[in-house]
NUKOL-955886 format. One record per residue (C-alpha): x, y, z. Coordinates in nm, 2 decimals. Example, Ala and Ser with C-alpha at 12.3 -4.5 7.8 and 13.67 -1.06 7.14 Angstrom:
2
{{1.23; -0.45; 0.78}}
{{1.37; -0.11; 0.71}}
***
This chain:
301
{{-2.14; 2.24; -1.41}}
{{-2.21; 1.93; -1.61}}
{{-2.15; 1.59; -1.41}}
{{-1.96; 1.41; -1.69}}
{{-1.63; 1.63; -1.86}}
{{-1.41; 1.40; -2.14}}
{{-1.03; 1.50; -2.07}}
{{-0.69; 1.40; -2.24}}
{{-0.49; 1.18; -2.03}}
{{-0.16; 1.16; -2.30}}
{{-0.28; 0.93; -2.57}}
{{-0.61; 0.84; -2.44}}
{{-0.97; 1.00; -2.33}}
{{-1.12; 0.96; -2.06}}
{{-1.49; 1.04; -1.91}}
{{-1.48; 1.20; -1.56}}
{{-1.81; 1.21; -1.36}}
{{-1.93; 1.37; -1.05}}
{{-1.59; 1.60; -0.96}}
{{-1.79; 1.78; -0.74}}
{{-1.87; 1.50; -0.51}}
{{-1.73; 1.55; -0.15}}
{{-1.54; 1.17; -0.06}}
{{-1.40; 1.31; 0.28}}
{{-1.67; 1.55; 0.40}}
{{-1.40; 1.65; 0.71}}
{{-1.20; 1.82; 0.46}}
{{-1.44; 1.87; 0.20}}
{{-1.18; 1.70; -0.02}}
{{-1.38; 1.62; -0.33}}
{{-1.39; 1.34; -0.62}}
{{-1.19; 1.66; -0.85}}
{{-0.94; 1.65; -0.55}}
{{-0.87; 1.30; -0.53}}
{{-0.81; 1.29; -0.91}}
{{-0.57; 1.55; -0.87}}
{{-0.36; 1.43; -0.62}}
{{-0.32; 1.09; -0.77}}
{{-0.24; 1.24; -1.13}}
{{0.01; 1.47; -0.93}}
{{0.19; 1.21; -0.71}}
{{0.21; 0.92; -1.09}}
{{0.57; 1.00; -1.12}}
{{0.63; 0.89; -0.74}}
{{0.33; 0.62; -0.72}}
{{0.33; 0.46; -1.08}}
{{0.68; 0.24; -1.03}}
{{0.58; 0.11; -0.71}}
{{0.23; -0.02; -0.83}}
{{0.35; -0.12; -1.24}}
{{0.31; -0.48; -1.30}}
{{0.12; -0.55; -0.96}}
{{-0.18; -0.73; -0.98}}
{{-0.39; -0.42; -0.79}}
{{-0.72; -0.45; -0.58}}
{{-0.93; -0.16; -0.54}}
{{-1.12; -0.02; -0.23}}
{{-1.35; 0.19; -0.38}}
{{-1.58; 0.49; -0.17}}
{{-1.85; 0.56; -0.45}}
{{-2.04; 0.78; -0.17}}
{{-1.73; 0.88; 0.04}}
{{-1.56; 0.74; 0.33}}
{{-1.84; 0.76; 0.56}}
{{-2.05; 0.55; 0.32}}
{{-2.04; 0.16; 0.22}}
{{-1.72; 0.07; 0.06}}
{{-1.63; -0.24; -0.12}}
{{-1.34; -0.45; -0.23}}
{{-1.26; -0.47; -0.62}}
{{-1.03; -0.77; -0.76}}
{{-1.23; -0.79; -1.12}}
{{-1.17; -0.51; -1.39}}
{{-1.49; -0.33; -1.39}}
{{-1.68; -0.41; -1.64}}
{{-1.75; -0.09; -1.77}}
{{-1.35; -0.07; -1.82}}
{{-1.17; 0.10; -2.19}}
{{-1.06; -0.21; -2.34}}
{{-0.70; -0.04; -2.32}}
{{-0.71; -0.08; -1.93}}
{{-0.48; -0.34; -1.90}}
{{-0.59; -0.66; -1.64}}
{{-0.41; -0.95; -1.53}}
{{-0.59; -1.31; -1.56}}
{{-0.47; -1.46; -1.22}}
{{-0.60; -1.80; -1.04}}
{{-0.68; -1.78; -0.69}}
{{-0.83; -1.99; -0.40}}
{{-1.07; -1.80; -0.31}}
{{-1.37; -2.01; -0.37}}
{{-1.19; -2.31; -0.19}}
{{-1.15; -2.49; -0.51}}
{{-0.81; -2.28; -0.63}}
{{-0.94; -2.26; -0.98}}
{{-1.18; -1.92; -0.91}}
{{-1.02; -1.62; -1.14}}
{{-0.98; -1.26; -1.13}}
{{-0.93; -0.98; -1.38}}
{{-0.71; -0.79; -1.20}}
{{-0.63; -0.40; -1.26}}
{{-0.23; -0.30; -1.36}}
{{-0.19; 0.04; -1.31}}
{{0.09; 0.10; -1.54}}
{{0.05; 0.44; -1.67}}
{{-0.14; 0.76; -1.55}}
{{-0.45; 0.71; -1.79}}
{{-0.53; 0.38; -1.56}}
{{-0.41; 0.60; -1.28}}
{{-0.66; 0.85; -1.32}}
{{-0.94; 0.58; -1.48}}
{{-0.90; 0.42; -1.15}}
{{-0.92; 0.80; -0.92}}
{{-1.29; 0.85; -1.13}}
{{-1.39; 0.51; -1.01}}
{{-1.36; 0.68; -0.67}}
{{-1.07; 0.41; -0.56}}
{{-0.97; 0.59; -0.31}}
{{-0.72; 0.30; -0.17}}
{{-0.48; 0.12; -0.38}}
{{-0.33; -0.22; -0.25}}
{{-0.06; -0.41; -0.40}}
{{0.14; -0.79; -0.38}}
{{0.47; -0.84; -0.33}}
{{0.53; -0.99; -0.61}}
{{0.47; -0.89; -0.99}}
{{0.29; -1.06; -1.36}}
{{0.51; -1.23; -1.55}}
{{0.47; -1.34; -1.92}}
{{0.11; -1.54; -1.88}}
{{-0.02; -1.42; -1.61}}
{{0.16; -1.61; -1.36}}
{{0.31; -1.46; -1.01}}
{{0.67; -1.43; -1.02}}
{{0.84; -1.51; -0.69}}
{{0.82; -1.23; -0.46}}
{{1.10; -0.94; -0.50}}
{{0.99; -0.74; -0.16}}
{{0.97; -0.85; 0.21}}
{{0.78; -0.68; 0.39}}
{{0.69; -0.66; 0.82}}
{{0.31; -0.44; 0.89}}
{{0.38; -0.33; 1.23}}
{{-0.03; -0.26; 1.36}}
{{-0.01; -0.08; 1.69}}
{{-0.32; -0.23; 1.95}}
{{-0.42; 0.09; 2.17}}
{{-0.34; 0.27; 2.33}}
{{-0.01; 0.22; 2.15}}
{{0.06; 0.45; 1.83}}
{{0.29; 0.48; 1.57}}
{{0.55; 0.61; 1.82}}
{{0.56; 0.27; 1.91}}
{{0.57; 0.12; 1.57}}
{{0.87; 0.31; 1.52}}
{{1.04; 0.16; 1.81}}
{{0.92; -0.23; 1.68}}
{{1.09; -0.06; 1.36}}
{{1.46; 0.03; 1.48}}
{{1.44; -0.32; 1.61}}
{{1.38; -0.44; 1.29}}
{{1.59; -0.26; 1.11}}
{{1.88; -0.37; 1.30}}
{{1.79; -0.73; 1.30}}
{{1.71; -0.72; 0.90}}
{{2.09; -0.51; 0.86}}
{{2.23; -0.80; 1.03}}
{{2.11; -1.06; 0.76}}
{{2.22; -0.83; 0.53}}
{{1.86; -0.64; 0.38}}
{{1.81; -0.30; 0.37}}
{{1.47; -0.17; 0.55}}
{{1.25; 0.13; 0.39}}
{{0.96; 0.24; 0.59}}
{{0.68; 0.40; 0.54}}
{{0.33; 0.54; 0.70}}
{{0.04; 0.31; 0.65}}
{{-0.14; 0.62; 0.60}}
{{-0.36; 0.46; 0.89}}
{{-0.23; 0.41; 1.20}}
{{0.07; 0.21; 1.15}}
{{0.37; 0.16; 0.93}}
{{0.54; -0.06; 0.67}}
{{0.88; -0.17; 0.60}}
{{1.02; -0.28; 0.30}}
{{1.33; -0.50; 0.19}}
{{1.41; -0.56; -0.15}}
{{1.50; -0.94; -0.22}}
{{1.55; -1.24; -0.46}}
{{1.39; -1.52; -0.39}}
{{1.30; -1.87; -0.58}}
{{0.99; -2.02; -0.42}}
{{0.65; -1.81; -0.30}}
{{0.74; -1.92; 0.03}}
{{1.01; -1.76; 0.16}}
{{0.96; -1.48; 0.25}}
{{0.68; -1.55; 0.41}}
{{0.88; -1.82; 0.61}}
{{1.17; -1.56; 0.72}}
{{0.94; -1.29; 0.82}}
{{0.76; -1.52; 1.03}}
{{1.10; -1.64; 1.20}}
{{1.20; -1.30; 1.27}}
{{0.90; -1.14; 1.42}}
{{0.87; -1.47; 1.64}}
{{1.24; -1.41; 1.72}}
{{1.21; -1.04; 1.88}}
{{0.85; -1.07; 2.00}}
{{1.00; -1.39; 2.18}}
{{1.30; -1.11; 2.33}}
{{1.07; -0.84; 2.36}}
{{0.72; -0.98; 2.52}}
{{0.57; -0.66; 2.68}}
{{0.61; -0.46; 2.35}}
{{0.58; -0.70; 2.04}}
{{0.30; -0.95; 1.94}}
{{0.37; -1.18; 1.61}}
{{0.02; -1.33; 1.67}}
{{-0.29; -1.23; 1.51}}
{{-0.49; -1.30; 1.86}}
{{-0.71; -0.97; 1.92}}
{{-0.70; -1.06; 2.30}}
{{-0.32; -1.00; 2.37}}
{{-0.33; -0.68; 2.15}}
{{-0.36; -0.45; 2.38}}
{{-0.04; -0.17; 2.41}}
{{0.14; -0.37; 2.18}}
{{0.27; -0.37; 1.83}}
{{0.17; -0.65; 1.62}}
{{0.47; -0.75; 1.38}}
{{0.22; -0.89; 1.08}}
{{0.42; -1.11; 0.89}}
{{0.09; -1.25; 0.69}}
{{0.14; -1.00; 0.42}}
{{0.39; -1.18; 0.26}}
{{0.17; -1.41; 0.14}}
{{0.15; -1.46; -0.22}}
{{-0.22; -1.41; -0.18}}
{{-0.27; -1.08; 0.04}}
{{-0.17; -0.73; 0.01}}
{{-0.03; -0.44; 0.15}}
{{-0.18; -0.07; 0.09}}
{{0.05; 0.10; -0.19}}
{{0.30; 0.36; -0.14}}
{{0.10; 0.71; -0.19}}
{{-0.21; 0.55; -0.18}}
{{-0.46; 0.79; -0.02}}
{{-0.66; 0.58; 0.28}}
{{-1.03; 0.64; 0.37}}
{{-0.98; 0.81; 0.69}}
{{-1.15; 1.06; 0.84}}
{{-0.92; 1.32; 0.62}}
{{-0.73; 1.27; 0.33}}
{{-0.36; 1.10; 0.49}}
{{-0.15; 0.90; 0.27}}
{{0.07; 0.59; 0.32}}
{{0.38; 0.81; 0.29}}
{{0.78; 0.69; 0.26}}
{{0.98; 0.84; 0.56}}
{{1.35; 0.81; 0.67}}
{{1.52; 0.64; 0.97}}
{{1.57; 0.99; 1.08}}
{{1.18; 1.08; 1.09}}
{{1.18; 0.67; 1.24}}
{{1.40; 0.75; 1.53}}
{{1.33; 1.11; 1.60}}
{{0.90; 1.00; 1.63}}
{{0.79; 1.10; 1.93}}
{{0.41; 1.22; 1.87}}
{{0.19; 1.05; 1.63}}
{{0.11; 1.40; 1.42}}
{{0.49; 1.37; 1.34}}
{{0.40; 1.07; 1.09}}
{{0.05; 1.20; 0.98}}
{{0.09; 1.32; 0.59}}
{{-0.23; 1.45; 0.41}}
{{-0.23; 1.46; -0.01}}
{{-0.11; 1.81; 0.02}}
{{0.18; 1.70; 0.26}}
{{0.26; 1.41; 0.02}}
{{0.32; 1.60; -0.28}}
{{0.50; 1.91; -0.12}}
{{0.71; 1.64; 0.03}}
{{0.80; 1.45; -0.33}}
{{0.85; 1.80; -0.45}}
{{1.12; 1.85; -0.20}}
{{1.27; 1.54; -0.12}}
{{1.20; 1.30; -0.46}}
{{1.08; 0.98; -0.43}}
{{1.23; 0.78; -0.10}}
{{1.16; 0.49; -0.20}}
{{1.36; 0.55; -0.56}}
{{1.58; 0.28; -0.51}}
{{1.36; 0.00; -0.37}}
{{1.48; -0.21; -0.60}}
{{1.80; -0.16; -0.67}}
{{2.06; -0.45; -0.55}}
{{1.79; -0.65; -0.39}}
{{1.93; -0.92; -0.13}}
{{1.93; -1.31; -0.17}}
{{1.73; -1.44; 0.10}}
***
């Protein structure tokens, strides 16, 4: 078949290339596939990634070749792609740019999937008129499990969480880091960048302080070992966390998928949390959207 197709994405056209490309050779889940999945899953994916200034990990050859991280629009972008002008420090100057990607709608969805971005990552926080960062609306925890602890463990760290963040008065989501972790959300209001960075920081001290021979709230690789490592980092205005749906470049095609506290507690093998793109979107077809109300009645923190 020919290497380049033009399709109708609603109101715009766009060139595919290469569908028949394998991008996880395990599975022998192609470029054709990945496109699929993410223009299946844009009803789910699309409101949790609108209005975030995105970065791309893109797999041109497939996950067992180079990768690379994309902050700039590509420059062979539609001019209807939508960017974000944002100033960052990232030369050590704060005044270097970026032209980041908004996936707002499923033609930059699926402009993105031909790009072979296999992994989307998002901020906390979202563009406001001018390009500028409004304050952060989510907090969120990373809970990275050192071996040979797994996500069984994470979802222990997690129910501690949970009851610690219910007792400030935020409501936790979690979700698979599609990896070998998790995530969990809160939604919140806050006024400064700052903040939430500062209270997830205080917390994950707090329990890691309570629970020493499980938790680790320190980066340092040394004391990682059987432990789950609350990050609290990712709450700066400056990193990101891997987007809900998101495929990840793994060996085969998982996703970082919403769960329940039900699925949280009940965890006792880590194939109980692993969700390929076929998993994913029987589960949305099922269940919805978990994370539907993410940001309904955030919390003051």
């Amino acid at each position: 078949m020919s290497s380049r197709v033009t399709v109708r994405v609603e109101d715009r056209d766009l060139t595919l290339s290469n569908l028949d490309k394998v991008l996880y050779p395990a599975a022998d889940f192609r470029k054709r596939d990945v496109i699929d999945y993410y223009r299946r899953i844009a009803p789910a994916l699309l409101p949790h990634v609108r209005g975030r200034a995105a970065t791309l990990i893109r797999f041109p050859d497939g996950v067992n070749g180079d990768s690379f991280y994309e902050k700039n629009v590509s420059r062979h972008a539609p001019g209807w792609v939508p960017t974000a002008r944002l100033v960052s420090g990232a030369d050590g100057t704060g005044r270097a740019v970026n032209h980041h990607v908004l996936i707002d709608s499923l033609p930059t969805l699926v402009w993105t999937a031909n790009l072979a971005a296999l992994e989307l990552h998002v901020p906390q926080w979202t563009v406001g008129d001018g390009d500028r960062r409004n304050p952060p609306d989510l907090l969120v925890f990373d809970l990275d499990p050192g071996p040979p602890a797994t996500v069984v463990d994470c979802c222990r760290a997690a129910e501690l969480l949970h009851d610690r963040l219910r007792a400030d008065g935020l409501r936790a989501y979690p979700k698979t880091s599609g990896a070998k972790g998790m995530q969990l959300y809160c939604p919140v209001t806050t006024t400064r960048g700052d903040q939430t960075s500062a209270y997830a920081k205080d917390l994950a001290r707090s329990l890691a302080a309570t629970h020493p021979g499980e938790l680790l709230a320190t980066m340092s690789r040394a004391e990682r070992t059987g432990k789950v490592f609350l990050d609290w980092s990712q709450n700066n205005t400056a990193k990101t966390t891997i987007a809900p749906y998101s495929l990840r470049a793994r060996e085969h095609p998982t996703a970082s998928t919403p769960i329940t506290w039900d699925e949280v507690r009940s965890c006792r093998d880590p194939a109980q949390l692993r969700f390929t793109a076929s998993d994913v979107l029987a589960r949305v077809e099922r269940d919805g959207d978990l994370l539907a109300d993410l940001h309904r009645d955030p919390h003051p923190l």
